[in-house]
C-alpha positions in Angstrom: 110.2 116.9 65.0 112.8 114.4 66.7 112.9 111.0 65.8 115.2 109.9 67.8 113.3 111.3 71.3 110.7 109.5 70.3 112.9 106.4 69.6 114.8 106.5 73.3 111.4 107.1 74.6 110.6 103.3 73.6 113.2 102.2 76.0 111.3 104.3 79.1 108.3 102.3 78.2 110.0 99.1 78.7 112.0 99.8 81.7 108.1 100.2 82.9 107.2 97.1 82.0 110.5 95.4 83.8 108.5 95.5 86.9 105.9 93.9 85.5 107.5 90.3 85.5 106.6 89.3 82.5 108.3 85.8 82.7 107.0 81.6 82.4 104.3 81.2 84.3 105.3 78.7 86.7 103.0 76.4 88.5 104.4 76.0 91.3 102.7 78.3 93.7 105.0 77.1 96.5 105.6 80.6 98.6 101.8 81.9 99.6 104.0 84.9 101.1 105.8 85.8 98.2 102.6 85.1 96.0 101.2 87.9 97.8 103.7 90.1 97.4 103.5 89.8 94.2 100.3 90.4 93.8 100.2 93.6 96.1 103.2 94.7 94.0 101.7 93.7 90.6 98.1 95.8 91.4 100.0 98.8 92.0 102.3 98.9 88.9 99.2 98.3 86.5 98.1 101.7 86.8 101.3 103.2 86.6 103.1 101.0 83.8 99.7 102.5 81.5 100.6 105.6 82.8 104.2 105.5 81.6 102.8 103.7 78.5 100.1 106.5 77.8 103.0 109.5 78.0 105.6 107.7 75.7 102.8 107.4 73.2 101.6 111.3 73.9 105.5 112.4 72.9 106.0 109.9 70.0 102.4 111.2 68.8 103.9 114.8 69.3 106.9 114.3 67.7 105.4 112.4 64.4 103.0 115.1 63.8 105.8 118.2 62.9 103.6 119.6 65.5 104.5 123.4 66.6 107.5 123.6 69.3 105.0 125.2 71.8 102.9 121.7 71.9 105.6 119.6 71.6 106.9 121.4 74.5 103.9 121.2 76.7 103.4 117.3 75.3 106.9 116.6 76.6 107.0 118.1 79.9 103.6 116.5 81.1 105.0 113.8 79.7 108.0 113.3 81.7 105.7 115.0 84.6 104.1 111.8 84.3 106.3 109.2 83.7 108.4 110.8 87.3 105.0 110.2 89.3 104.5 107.0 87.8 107.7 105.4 88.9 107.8 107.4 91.8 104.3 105.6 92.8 106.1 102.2 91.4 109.0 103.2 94.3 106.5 103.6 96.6 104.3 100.6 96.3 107.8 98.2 96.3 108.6 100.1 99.2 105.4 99.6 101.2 105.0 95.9 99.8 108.1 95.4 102.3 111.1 93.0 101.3 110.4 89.8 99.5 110.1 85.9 101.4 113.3 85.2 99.4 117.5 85.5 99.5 118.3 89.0 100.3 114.8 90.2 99.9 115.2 93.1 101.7 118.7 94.7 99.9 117.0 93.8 96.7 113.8 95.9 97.4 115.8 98.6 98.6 117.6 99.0 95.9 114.5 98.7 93.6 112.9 101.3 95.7 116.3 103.4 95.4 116.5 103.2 91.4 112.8 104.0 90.9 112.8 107.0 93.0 116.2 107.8 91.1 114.4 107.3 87.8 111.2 109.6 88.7 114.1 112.1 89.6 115.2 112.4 86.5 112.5 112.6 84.9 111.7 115.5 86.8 115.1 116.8 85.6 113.9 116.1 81.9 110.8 118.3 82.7 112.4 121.0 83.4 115.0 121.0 80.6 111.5 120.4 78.0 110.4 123.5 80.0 113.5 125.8 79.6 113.6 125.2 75.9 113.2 128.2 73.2 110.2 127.9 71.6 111.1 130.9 69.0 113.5 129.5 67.4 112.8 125.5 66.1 116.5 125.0 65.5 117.6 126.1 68.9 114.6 123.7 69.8 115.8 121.1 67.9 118.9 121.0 69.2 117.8 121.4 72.7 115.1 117.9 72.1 118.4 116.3 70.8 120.1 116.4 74.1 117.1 115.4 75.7 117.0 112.4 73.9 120.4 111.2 74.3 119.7 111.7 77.9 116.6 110.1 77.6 118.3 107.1 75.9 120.8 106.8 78.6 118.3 106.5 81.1 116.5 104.1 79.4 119.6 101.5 79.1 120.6 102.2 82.3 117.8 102.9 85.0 116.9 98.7 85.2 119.5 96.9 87.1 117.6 96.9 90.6 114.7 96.1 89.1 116.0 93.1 87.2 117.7 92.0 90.4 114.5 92.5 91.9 112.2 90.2 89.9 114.9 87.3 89.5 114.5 83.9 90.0 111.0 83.2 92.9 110.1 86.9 92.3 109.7 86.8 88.7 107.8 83.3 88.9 105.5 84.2 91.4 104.9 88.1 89.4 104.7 86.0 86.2 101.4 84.4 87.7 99.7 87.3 88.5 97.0 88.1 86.4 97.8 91.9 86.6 101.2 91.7 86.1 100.2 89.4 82.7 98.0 92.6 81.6 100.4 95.2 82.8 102.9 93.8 80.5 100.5 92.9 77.5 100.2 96.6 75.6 96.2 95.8 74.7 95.1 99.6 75.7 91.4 99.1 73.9 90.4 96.0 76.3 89.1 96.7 79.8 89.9 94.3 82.8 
């Protein structure tokens, strides 16, 4: 139905996976505090970076398909239902994690915390735009999944700068080494930890 939704999508998938540190695995295991951290983090984003995986790959099934405007609507908005509680439950684990052991730790994970619960926001917003879409008419339809996905694309290129700053430097080393940060970040849905 809309190519290019299910291309910005893509983008949403990966912001995901931002968090998820996937960087060198380091050896030096220096910072048991920050290890920790890590790892507290790194649990909690497993579930939701599938999550966030499993809806981008419900919508670009949807869209492939040609599949009828009514289940592409109802695809989309659960979809973006839960990709918002996803990174909202991301916000929240950062958030109760508390501030990193390194360099401004704490301005770092508030601002991580800030731009997750930002991100879940608008995908809440992009719910409700899926939901207020006419049905009847495809080409009104189409028109109204275009926006979408320019929105959608937009959010995907610009909803990571926290997070990046986040999982810098010590951060990302010490994420890199946890084993479910590796498998959060390694898109093998079939295997089971």
């Amino acid at each position: 139905m809309n190519k290019k939704l299910a291309a910005a999508l893509s983008g949403g998938a990966v912001l995901a996976l931002a968090l998820t540190g996937c960087g060198n695995n380091s050896a030096d295991n220096k910072n048991d505090a920050l290890n920790t951290w890590a790892k507290q983090v790194c649990e909690a984003v497993q579930p939701q970076a599938k999550k966030i995986e499993a809806a981008s790959a419900a919508i670009q099934k949807q869209t492939s398909d040609n599949s009828p405007t009514t289940a592409v609507q109802k695809t989309d908005a659960q979809a973006f239902q839960d990709m918002s509680d996803a990174y909202k439950a991301i916000g929240a684990a950062v958030s109760r994690a508390g501030a990193p052991n390194v360099d401004n730790g704490s301005k770092k994970q508030q601002d991580a915390v800030k731009e997750l619960n930002a991100l879940s926001a608008s995908y809440v917003s992009l719910k409700q735009q899926v939901d207020k879409l006419d049905t009847e008419d495809q080409a009104k339809f189409a028109d109204g999944l275009k926006g979408i996905a320019t929105q959608l694309d937009k959010l995907s290129k610009t909803g990571s700068d926290a997070l990046k700053n986040l999982e810098e430097g010590d951060v990302g080393k010490a994420m890199a080494r946890q084993s479910s940060c590796k498998s959060a970040s390694a898109s093998a849905p079939a295997t089971s930890g």
